[in-house]
C-alpha positions in Angstrom: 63.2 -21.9 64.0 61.5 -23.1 60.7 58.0 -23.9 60.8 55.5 -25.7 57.7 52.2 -25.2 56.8 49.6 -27.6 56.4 46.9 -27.0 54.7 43.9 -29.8 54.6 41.4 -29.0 51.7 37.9 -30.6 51.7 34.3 -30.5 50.3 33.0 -28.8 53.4 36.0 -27.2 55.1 39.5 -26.1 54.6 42.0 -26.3 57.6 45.0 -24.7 58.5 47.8 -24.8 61.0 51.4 -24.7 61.6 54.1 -26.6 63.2 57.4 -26.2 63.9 60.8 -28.2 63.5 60.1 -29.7 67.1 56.6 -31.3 65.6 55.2 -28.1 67.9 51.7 -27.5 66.2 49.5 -24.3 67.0 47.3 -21.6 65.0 44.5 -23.8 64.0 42.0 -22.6 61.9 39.1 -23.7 60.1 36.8 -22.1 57.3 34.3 -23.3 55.0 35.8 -24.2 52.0 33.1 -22.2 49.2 34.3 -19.0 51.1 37.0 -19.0 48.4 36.2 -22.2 46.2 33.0 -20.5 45.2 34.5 -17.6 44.1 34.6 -17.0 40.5 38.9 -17.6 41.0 38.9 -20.1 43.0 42.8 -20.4 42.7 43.2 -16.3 44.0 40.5 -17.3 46.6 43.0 -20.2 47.9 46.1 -17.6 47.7 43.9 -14.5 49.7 43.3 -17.4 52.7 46.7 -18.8 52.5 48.6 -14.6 52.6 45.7 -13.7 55.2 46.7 -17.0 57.2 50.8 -16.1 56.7 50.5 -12.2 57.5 48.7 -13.2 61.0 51.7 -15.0 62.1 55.7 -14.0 63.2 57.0 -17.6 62.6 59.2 -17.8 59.6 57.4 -20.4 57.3 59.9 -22.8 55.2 57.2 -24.6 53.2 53.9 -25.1 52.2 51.6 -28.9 52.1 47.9 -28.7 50.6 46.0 -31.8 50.7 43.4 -32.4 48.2 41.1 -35.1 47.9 40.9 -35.7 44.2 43.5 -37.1 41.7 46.9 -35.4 41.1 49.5 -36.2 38.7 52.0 -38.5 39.2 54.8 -36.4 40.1 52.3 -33.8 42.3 52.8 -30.9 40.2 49.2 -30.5 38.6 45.7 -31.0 39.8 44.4 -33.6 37.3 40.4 -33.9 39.0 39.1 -32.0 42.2 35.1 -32.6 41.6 34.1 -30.1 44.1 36.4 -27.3 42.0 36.4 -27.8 38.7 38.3 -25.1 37.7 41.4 -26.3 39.6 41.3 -29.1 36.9 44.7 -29.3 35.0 46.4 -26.5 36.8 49.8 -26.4 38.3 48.2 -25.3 41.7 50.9 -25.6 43.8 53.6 -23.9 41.6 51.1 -21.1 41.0 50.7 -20.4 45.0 54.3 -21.2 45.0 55.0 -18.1 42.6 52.4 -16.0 44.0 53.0 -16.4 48.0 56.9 -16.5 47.3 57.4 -19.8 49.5 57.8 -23.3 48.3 54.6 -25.1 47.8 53.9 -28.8 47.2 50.7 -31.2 47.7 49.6 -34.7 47.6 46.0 -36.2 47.9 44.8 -35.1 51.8 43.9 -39.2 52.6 48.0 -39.5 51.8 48.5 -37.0 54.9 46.0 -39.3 57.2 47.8 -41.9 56.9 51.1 -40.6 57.4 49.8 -38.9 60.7 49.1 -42.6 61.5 52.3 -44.0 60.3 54.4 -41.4 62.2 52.7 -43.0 65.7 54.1 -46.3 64.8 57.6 -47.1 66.4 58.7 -48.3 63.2 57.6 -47.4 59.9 56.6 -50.6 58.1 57.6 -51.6 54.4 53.9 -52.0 53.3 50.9 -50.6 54.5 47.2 -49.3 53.3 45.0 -46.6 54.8 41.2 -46.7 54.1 39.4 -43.6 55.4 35.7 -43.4 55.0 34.3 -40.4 55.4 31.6 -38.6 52.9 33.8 -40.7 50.3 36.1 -43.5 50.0 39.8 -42.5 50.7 42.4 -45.0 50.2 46.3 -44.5 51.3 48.7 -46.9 49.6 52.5 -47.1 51.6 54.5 -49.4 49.6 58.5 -50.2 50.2 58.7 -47.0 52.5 57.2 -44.6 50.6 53.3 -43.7 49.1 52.5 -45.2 45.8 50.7 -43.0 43.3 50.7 -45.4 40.0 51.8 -44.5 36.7 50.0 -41.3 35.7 48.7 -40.5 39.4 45.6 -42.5 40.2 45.8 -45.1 42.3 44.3 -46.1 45.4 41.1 -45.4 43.9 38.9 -48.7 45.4 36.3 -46.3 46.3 35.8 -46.2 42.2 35.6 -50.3 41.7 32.4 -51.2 39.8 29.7 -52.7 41.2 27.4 -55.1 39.7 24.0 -54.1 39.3 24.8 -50.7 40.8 23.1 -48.1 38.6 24.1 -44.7 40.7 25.9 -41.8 39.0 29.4 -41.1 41.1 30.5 -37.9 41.1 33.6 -39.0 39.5 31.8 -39.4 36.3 31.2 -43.0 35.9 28.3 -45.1 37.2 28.5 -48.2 39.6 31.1 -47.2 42.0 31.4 -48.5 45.3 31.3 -45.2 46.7 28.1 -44.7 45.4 26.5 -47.1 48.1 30.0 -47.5 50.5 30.2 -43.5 51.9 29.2 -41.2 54.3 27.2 -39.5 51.1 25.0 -42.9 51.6 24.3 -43.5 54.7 23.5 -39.5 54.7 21.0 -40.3 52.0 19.6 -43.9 53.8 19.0 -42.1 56.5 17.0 -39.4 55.5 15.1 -41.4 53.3 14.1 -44.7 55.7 14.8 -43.2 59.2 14.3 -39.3 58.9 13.9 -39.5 62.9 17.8 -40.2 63.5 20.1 -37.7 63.5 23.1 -39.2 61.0 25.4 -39.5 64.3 22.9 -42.0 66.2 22.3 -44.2 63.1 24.5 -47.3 64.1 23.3 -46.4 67.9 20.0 -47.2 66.7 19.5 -49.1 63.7 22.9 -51.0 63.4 21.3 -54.1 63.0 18.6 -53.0 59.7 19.3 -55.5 56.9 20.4 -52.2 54.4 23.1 -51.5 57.1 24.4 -54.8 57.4 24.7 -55.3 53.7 27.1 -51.8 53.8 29.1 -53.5 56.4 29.6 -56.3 53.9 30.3 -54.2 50.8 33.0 -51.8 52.5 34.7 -55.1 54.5 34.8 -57.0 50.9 36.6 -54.1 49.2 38.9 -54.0 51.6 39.3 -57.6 51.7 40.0 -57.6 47.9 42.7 -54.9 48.2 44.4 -56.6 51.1 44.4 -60.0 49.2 46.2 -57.7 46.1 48.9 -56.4 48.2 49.8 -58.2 51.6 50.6 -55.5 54.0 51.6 -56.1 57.0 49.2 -53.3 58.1 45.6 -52.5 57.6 44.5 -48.5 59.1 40.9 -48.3 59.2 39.7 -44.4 60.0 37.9 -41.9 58.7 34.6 -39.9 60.5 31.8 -42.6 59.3 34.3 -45.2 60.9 34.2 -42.9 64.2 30.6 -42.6 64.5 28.8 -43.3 67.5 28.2 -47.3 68.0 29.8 -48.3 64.4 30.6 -51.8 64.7 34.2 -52.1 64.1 34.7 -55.4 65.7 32.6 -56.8 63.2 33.8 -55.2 60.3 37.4 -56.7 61.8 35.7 -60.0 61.6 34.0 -59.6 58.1 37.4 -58.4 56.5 39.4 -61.2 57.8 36.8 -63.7 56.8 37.2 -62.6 53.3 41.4 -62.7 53.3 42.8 -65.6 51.6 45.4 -67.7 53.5 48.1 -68.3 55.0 48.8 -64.9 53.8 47.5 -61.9 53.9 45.0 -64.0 56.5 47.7 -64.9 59.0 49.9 -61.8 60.6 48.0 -58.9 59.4 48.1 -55.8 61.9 44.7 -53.8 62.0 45.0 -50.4 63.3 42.1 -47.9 64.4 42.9 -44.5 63.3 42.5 -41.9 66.3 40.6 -39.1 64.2 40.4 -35.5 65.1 39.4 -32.1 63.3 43.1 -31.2 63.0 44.5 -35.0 62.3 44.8 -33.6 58.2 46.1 -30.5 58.3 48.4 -31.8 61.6 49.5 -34.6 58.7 50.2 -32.3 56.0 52.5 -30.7 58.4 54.8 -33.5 58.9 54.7 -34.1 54.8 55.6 -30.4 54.2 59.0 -31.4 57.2 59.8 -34.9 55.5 58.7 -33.0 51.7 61.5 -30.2 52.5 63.6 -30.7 54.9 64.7 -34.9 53.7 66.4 -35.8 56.8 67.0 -38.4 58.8 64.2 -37.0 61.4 61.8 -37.6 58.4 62.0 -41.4 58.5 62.3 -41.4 62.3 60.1 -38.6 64.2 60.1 -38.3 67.4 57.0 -40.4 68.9 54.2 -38.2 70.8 51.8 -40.5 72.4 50.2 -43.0 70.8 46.7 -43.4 69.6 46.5 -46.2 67.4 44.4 -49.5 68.6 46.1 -52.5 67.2 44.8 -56.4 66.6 47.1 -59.1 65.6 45.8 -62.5 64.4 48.7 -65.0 64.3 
């Protein structure tokens, strides 16, 4: 039986596990990510976890999925901008591990395997839909005429990057103004510690959902996302991510603040918003069913078999 690596790739931590051609996962693991990212190779670093990870198991592995969260080219063969590594930058990263682990390798943005997690709980796999994921940044999934957009040269679904007016903070992206810069988890780390030092970052809407400065970020992130749903009318909206998860985060009114801001009839009038169910292992279990879909291209790729469901759905007619 052939079983697929995923591989989820992030700032703090990089996780791994396997599944097999029954959507069977198991072998989870996670390690910090600087264990081989701060190595002066960071690309031999990846390869020694990812042979470590392959010797430790018996299954016969047809494929490998990284997820990264930073922009790839268009076609997925070259890192173009991974902040957090810099020497990954213009590399053919998944070719190389492809060469030196002898297996097939591919990858896509990690926010990309999120949402197809989500999509792959729906009965029916819609013709447009958008995933926002905010977590210590601003991930954005774009699912357009049943498949994921990735614009002309790579970059899009970038809303996290949109300019802000009168926004003078330096993103890490390069530029200054972005919404990200005051519409993250990297924020509301930072409010925190610098007007409520008392509150641990996981009790912060528990406690002080209601301060002005908190309110205006509910209004910022629902406005973004207003915008992008008035620019491309899908017929569903996935909210997730771990800031979204957090203890007492009003999402019932960031429901209400997003479709006060959609224009009508349309995309005001039949839009589905779904609630992510997010886990530790909802990446790397994503990039496992891209790596199935990626190299196996049939049928059972467009129509997996449903495990139970997790997704809250709210209609407005």
């Amino acid at each position: 039986m052939a079983h697929f690596l995923g591989v989820d790739i992030g700032g703090t931590n990089t996780r791994l596990m396997l599944m097999n051609d029954q959507q069977v996962f198991q072998n989870y693991q996670k390690v910090p990510t600087h264990s081989w990212a701060g190595l002066t190779d960071p690309l031999g670093g990846l390869e020694q976890l990812l042979a470590a990870y392959l010797q430790g198991t018996s299954a016969p592995v047809s494929g490998v999925m990284l997820g990264l969260p930073g922009i790839l080219s268009r076609d997925r063969h070259t890192v173009l901008s991974l902040p957090f590594i810099p020497a990954l930058d213009n590399q053919p990263v998944a070719q190389q591990l492809s060469v030196r682990l002898g297996l097939p390798v591919c990858m896509d943005k990690d926010v990309n395997h999120l949402m197809w997690w989500d999509l792959t709980r729906l009965d029916v796999l819609p013709d447009v839909a958008v995933g926002v994921y905010l977590g210590t940044g601003f991930g954005n999934s774009l699912w357009l005429n049943h498949d994921f957009y990735h614009g002309a040269h790579g970059g899009a679904g970038e809303i996290g990057h949109i300019p802000l007016k009168d926004n003078p903070l330096l993103c890490p992206c390069g530029k200054t103004g972005c919404v990200e810069t005051l519409t993250s988890g990297n924020w509301l780390s930072g409010w925190a510690k610098l007007h409520v030092p008392g509150t641990t970052i996981s009790d912060l809407f528990v406690k002080h959902a209601d301060h002005p400065d908190l309110q205006e970020f509910m209004e910022r992130l629902a406005r973004t996302i207003a915008s992008e749903m008035n620019i491309l009318d899908p017929q569903y909206l996935v909210l997730g991510g771990g800031v979204l998860a957090m203890a007492g985060f009003p999402l019932g009114q960031l429901e209400r603040l997003i479709r006060a801001h959609l224009r009508s009839p349309y995309p005001a009038s039949g839009l589905t918003i779904a609630i992510s169910g997010v886990s530790d292992e909802t990446g790397c279990r994503g990039a496992c069913l891209a790596a199935q879909r990626r190299f196996r291209q049939d049928s059972s790729s467009q129509s997996i078999s449903q495990p139970a469901r997790h997704l809250a759905f709210r209609r407005e007619a």
